[in-house]
N, C-alpha and C positions, 0 to 999 in steps of 0.2 A: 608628184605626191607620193607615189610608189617607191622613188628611193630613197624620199626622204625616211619613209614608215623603214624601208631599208638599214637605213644607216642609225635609227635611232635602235632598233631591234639588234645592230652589230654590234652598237656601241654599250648595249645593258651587259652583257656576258661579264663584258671586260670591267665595268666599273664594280660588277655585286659583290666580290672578295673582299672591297674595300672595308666595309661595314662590320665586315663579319671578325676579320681581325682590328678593327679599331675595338670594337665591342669587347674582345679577349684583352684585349691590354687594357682598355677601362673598369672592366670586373676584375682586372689579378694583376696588376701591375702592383698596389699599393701590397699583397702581400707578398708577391713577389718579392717588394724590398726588404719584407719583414724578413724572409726566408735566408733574404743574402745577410743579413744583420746577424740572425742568429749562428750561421755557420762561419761568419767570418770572427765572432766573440768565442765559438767554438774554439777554431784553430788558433789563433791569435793570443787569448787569455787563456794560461794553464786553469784554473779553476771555475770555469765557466760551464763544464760539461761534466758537472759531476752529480751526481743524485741528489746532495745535500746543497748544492747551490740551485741544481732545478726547483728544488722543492720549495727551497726559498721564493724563486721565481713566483711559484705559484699560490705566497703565505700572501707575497707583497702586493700582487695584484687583484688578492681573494675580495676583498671590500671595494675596489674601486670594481669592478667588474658587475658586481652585483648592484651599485651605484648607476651605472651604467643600464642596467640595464633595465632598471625602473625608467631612466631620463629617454630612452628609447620608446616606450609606450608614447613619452610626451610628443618628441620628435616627429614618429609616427603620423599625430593628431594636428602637426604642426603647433603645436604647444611648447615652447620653454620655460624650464622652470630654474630662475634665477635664485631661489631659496635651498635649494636639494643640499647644498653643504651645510648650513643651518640645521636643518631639518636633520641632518647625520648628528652632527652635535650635541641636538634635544633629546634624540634617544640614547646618545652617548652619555647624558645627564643622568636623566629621569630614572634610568632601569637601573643602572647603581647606586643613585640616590633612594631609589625605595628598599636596597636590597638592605643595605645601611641601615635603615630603619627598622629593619625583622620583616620584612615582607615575603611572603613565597616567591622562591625566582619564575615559576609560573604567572602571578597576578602583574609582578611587574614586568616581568613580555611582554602582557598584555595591555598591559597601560602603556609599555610604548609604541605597540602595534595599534592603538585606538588614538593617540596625539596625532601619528600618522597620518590616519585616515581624517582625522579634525583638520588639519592643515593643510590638507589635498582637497577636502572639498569645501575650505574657504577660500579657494585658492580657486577651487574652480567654478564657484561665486560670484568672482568679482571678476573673473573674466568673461563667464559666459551668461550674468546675469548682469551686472553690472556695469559690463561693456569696458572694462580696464584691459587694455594689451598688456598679455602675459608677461612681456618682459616688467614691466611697468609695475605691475601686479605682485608679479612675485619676488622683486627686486625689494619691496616695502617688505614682504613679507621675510623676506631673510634678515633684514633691518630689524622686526619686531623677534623676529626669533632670536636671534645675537643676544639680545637685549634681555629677555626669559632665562636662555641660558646661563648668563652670568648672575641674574636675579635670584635664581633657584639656588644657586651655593653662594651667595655673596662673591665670587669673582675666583672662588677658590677650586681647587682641583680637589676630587676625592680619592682618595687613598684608603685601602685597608679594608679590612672587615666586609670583603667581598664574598662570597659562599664559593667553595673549589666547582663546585660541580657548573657557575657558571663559568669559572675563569677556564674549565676544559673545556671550553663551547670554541674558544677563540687560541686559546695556546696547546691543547692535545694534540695528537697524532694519533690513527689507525692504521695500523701496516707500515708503517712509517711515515704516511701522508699525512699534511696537518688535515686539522680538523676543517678549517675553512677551506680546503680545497673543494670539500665536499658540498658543504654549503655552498658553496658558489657553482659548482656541477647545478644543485638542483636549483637554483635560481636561473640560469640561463635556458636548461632544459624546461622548464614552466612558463618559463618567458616566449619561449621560442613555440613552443606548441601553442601558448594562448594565440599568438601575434597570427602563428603562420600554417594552422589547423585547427581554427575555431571559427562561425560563425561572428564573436566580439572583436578579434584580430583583423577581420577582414572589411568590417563596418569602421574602425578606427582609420588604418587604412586607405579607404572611401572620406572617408571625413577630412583626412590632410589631403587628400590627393584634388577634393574639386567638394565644398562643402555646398558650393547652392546644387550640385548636382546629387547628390548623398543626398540631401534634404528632400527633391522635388521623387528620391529614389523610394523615400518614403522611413530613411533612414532617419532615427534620433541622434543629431546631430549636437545638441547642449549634453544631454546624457552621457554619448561617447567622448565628448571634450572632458567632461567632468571624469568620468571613469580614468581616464587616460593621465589625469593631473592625481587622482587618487593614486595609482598604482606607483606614478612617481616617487609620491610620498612617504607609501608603504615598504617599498625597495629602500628606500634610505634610511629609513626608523631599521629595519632590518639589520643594513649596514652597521647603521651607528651603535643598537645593540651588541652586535659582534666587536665591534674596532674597539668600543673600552674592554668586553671581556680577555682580548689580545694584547690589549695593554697593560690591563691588570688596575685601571682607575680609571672613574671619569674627571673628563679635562672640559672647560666650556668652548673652548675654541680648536676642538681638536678635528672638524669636521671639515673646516674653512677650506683647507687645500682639495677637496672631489669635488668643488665644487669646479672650479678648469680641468683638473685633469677629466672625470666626468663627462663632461663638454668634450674635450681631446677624442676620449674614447670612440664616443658615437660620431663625432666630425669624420674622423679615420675611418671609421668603419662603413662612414656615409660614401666612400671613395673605392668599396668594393664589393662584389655579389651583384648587387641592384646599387649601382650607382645613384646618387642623387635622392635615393629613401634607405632611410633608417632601419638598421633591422640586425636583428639579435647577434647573429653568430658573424656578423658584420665588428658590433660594439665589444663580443670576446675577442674577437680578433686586433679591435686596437685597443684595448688593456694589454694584451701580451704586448702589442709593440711598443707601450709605452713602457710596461713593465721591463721588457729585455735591454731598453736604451738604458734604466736607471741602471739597470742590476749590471750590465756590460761596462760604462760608465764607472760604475764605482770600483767595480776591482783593476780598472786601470787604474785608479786612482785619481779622478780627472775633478777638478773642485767643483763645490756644488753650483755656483755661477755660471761655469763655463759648461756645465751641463743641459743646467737651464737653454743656453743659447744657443747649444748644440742640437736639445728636444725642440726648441718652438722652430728652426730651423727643417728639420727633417719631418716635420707632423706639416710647414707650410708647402713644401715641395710636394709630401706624397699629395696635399688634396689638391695643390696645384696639377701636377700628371693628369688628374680626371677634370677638371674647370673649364681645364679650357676646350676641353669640347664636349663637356654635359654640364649641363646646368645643375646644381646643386641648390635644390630649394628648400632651403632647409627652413620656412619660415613663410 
């Protein structure tokens, strides 16, 4: 018996490094690669490392980021919400649709910060009162948004007669930085203090992580589902406000694509920091790496197909690297 307790006591020494460096390459493998991505576009493409292509960098990933990081609340709650590029679209509509009209660019913010908040907690509704799985749920719900959006213009895009002071919200610079660089600063930075230095952050949290536990914990468990579906939504209307004032018109279908990339983001990001849960500066981290593949990509000049192939390719590996030995429960 003595040398068995022996030989088990010899043999822990030797095994405990093991963990400790699996754990570092499961937390920083995925930006690791990011790392190597960025300085091999660095050296490799002459115009890859210059202030005005950084800057770029960070005009092209300013709306998806902030997309992201609304879907991250969801994720969080174990919530998906298959509507959030919809839901970009609506406020990509509505807020230049009223502006069109004579409306203070004030009221119409606010009207599409309040669609938001409508479509977040019908959403979280029918999932958490009505018992619809959120994929299920919100899948309908991008369906009837689609459908709104091109109702509201007859099918047609808006042009013109925008007011300057919105189209600087989305196409200005300060310092030379665009203007949505900033906006998206404080979207991550809010996001990240709610999530990860708040009382609400930490009960959502609880709720994705073990809900009959949260529940018997004495936590509001429908509340924070809902809450969590709301902010999704509100992150997006946000988006979709800014992406037409960057554009210079609203488009009905202009939202359609954050709705994967979005998804991309938080996936990636789900593969480092805290593996396996969702979390902020996780989902900025894979905007930039989505953002550096297009922006790297394109000044090679590499067609947009074989781009495609080349991103779903490197987005399946990095979350591969972490799967296969943490579980990833994204759901």
């Amino acid at each position: 018996m003595t040398s068995q307790t022996a030989q088990i006591s010899a043999s822990t020494p030797a095994s405990a490094p093991k963990p400790v460096r699996s754990d570092f390459v499961q937390r920083y493998s995925t930006l690791g690669v990011l790392i190597l991505m960025f300085l091999g576009f660095s050296l490799f493409v002459d115009r890859f490392l210059t202030p005005f292509n950084l800057s770029n960098i960070l005009q092209q990933i300013a709306i998806l980021t902030i997309v992201g990081s609304g879907l991250t609340f969801g994720f969080a709650a174990k919530e998906i919400d298959l509507s959030v590029g919809y839901t970009v679209g609506l406020a990509g509509i509505l807020v230049p649709l009223l502006l069109t009209m004579g409306y203070p660019l004030a009221l119409a913010l606010l009207a599409g910060l309040l669609a938001g908040i409508i479509v977040g907690l019908i959403n979280g509704v029918l999932i958490t009162k009505v018992g619809i799985p959120s994929l299920i749920a919100t899948l309908a719900m991008g369906s009837i948004l689609f459908g709104v959006n091109f109702l509201m213009t007859g099918g047609r895009a808006i042009y013109g007669g925008l007011p300057g002071t919105y189209l600087a919200l989305g196409q200005g610079r300060l310092f030379g930085i665009p203007n949505l660089a900033f906006f998206m600063v404080c979207a991550v930075a809010i996001a990240w203090f709610v999530m990860e230095r708040t009382v609400f952050g930490r009960y959502v949290y609880a709720v994705g992580g073990n809900q009959k536990a949260a529940e018997l914990s004495g936590v509001r468990i429908t509340f924070y589902r809902m809450a969590a579906l709301v902010l999704v939504s509100v992150f997006a209307v946000i988006a979709g406000a800014l992406l037409a004032s960057r554009l210079g018109s609203g488009q009905p279908n202009v939202g359609e694509r954050y709705l994967l990339d979005g998804l991309a983001t938080v996936f990636i990001g789900m593969t480092m920091f805290r593996p396996g849960t969702a979390t902020v500066l996780g989902t900025f981290c894979g905007a930039l790496f989505i953002g550096v593949i297009n922006n790297g990509l394109n000044l090679i000049g590499m067609d947009t197909y074989i781009q495609n192939i080349v991103k779903g390719i490197i987005i399946l590996t990095a979350v591969a690297i972490v799967s296969r030995t943490t579980k990833l429960n994204l759901l």
